[in-house]
N, C-alpha and C positions, 0 to 999 in steps of 0.2 A: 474381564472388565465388566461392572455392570451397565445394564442399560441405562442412558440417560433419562431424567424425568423433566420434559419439557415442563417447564411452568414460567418461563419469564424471556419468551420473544421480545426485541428490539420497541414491538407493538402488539393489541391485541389484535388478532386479524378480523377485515372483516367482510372476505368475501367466502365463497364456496370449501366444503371444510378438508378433510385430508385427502379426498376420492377423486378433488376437482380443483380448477380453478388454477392460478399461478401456483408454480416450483416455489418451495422454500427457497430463500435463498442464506447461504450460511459465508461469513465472513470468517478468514482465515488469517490471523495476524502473526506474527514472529515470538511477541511477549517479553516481556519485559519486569526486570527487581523493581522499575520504577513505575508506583501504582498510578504515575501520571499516563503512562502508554496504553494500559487498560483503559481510562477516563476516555482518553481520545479514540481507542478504538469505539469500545461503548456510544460515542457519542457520533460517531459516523452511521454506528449501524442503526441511530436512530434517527440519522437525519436521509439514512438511504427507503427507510423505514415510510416516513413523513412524506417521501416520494414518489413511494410506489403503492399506496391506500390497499389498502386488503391482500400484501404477498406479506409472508413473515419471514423475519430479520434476523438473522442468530449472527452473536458474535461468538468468536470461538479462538485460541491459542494454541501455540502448538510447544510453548514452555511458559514457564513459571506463573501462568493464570489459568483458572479453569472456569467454562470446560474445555477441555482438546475435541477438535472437530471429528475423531471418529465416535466421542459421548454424542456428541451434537449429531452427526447422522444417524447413529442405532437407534435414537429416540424417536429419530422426522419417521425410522420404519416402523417400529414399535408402536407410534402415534395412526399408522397405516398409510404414510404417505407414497407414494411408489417413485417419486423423483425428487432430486436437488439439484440447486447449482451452487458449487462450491466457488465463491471468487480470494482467490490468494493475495491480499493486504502485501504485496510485496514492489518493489519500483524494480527489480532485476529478477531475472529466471535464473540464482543461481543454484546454491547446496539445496538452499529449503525445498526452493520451487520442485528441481528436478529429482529429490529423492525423498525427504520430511513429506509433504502432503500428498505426495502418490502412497504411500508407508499407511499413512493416518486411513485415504479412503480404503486403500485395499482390505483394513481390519474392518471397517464397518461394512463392505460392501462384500458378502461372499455366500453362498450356494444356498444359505434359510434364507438371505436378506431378500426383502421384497424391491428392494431400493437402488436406482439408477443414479449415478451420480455425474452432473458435465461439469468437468473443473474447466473453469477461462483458465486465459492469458492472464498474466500479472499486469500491475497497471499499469508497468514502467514502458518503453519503445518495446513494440509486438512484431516481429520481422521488418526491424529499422522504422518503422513508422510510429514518429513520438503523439499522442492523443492530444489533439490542441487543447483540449478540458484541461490535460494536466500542466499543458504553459500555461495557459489563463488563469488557473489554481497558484501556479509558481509567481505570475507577475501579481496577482492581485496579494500576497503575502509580502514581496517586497515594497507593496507601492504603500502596504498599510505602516511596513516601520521608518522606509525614508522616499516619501512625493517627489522627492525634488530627481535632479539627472545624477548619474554617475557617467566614470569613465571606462569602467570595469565591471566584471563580474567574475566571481565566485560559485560554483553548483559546489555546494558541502554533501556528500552523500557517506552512507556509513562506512562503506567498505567491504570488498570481497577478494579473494584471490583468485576468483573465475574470469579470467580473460575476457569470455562472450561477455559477463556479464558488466566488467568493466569499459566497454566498447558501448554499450547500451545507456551508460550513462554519460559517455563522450558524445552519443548520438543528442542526448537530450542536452546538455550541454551547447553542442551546437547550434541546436532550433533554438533555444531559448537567449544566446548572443543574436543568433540576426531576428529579432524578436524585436530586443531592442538596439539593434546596429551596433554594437561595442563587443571589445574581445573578453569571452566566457571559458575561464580553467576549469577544470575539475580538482579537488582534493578530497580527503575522506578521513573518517575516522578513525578507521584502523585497517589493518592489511594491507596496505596498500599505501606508496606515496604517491604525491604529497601529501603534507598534512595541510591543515587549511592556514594556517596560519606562514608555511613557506606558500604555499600559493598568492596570499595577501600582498606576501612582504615582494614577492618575483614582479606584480603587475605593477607596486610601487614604484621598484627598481628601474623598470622599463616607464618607468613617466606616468603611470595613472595615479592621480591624486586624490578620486572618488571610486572607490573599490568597497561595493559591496558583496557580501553573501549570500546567495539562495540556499535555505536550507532544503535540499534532495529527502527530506522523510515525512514521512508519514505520521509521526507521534511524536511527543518530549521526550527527554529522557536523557540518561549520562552521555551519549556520543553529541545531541545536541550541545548541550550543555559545557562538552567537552571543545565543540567547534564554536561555537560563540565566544568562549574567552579566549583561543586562540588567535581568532582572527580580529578581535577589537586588541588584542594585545599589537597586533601585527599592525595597526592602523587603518582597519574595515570602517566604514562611516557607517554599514548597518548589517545585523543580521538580519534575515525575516525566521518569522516561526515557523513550524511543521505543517503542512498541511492541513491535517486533524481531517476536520467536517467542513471542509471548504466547501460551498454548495457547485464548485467547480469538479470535483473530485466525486462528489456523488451523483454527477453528469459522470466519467468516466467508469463508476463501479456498475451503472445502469445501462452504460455499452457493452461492458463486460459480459452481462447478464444479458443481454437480448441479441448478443451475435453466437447466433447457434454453429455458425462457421467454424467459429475460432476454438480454442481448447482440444478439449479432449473426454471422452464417455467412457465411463466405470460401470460396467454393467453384471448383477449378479451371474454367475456359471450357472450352466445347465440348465 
């Protein structure tokens, strides 16, 4: 693979150059056919960017958009920087978390590399403890599409067939019901039942007549897309949108990044 050629950080930077000063910090997203998920990633990493004055911002994918985050680290070494922090654009630790982006650093990070890499936590519940930034991010997405009260709620999240990792959206699920004191299902959009729109139609059954949706992502795209017409089909009074660049959300990718506790270090051999 060739080296990457940095030329278009999140921001120009503008403190101390590759030898000093703050860790790169590189965003790692899933990617997406739908050049709306790019847009949104892109536009997080410029508003985590906008946040943190003089660290640099790399967005990066780990399918169908480039670059892939081990282009993105061979370059931060190439460039002479000797550390990263890799933050994983992800709401569950499942397939990606625990094998795709350990894969991606291990290629950029090995025995020439000058380059140390601390990948976080993903952003989703971190050993059962859900990030208030990201209910404050969830509630202020619903309050923008319906102010008024519900009876219900909806967490629409994509879908995985990892157990732990379906449990970690139950986790946020629950914080996010006694949030607003009313009962919170989960459904998803694929792998996994329910669909959001039997979830809709269940809280109906059961007597709720204001049943909204939170959308559980992080970007647009066909699963959204896919759970919004299900669940207005089903009788939802609102979907909210994706998270994107909630400036709630870029309070959590900035915890991410400053708990040297949490994750885990990629360090060249020998």
């Amino acid at each position: 693979m060739r080296t990457a050629r940095l030329t278009s950080p999140a921001t120009t930077p503008t403190g101390p150059g590759a030898a000093g000063g703050a860790a790169p910090v590189v965003l790692v997203a899933h990617g997406s056919r739908d050049p709306r998920a790019a847009d949104a990633t892109r536009a997080l990493a410029r508003a985590v960017s906008a946040a943190r004055p003089g660290t640099q911002v790399w967005a990066s994918w780990l399918d169908h958009t480039e670059p892939g985050p081990t282009e993105v680290l061979r370059g931060l070494a190439a460039a002479g920087h000797r550390r990263a922090v890799l933050v994983p654009l992800l709401l569950t630790a499942a397939y990606h978390h625990r094998v795709d982006i350990p894969a991606a650093v291990s290629d950029a990070v090995r025995a020439e590399s000058p380059l140390t890499v601390r990948v976080t936590d993903v952003l989703g519940p971190a050993d059962g403890t859900v990030d208030p930034g990201l209910l404050a991010g969830l509630r202020r997405r619903l309050a923008e599409v319906w102010p008024g009260r519900f009876d219900a709620l909806v967490l629409a999240a994509a879908g995985t067939r990892d157990a732990r990792a379906r449990r970690s959206v139950g986790q946020a699920a629950d914080a996010l019901g006694a949030e607003f004191g009313v009962p919170c299902r989960v459904a998803y959009a694929s792998a996994a039942p329910p669909a959001a729109g039997v979830a809709v139609s269940r809280l109906r059954a059961a007597g709720a007549r204001r049943v909204a949706v939170s959308a559980y992502f992080l970007a647009p795209g066909l699963f959204h897309d896919a759970v919004t017409e299900a669940a207005r089909a089903a009788g939802a009074v609102a979907v909210s949108a994706p998270l994107t660049d909630a400036p709630e959300l870029v309070e959590v990718v900035l915890r991410r990044v400053d708990d040297e506790s949490s994750g885990h270090v990629v360090a060249p051999a020998g």
